[in-house]
C-alpha positions, 0 to 999 in steps of 0.5 A: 500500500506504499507505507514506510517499513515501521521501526518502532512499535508506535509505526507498526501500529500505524502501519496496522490502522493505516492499512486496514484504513485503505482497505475498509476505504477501498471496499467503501465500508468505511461509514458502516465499519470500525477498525476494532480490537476482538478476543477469540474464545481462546483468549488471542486478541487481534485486530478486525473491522467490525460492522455490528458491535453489542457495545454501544461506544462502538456506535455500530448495529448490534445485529449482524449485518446483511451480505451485501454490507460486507460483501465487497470487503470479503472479495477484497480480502479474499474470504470465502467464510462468513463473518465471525463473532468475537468479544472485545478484550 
């Protein structure tokens, strides 16, 4: 995507948000999606683009979205699974 190669955390973690910015901006998601932190049921955190949250400081639907929402998203990233649910750490 044209970014510097990071040589501290702090740019790592830029080059983290500013990358799924791109994305998210290239799949024109992003008014309906956050870039948020997730913990699987195994207790691994990482990092996703959410479209529904059930925390209201997410200010995002808590109900899964419709397809065509995420679908240009899940071409884009080359997923042929479904979305996934995960809780925030």
């Amino acid at each position: 995507m044209g970014h510097a190669p990071p040589e501290t955390t702090e740019d790592q973690r830029g080059n983290i948000l500013q990358g799924a910015l791109d994305i998210m901006g290239h799949a024109a998601v992003l008014r309906s999606a956050r870039f948020r932190r997730v913990k699987t049921p195994k207790g691994h955190k990482f990092w996703c683009i959410a479209f529904s949250s059930n925390d209201p400081c997410d200010r995002l639907p808590a109900t899964a979205p419709s397809e065509e929402e995420y679908k240009a998203l899940k071409e884009l990233l080359q997923k042929k699974f479904p979305p996934q649910w995960y809780k925030s750490p």
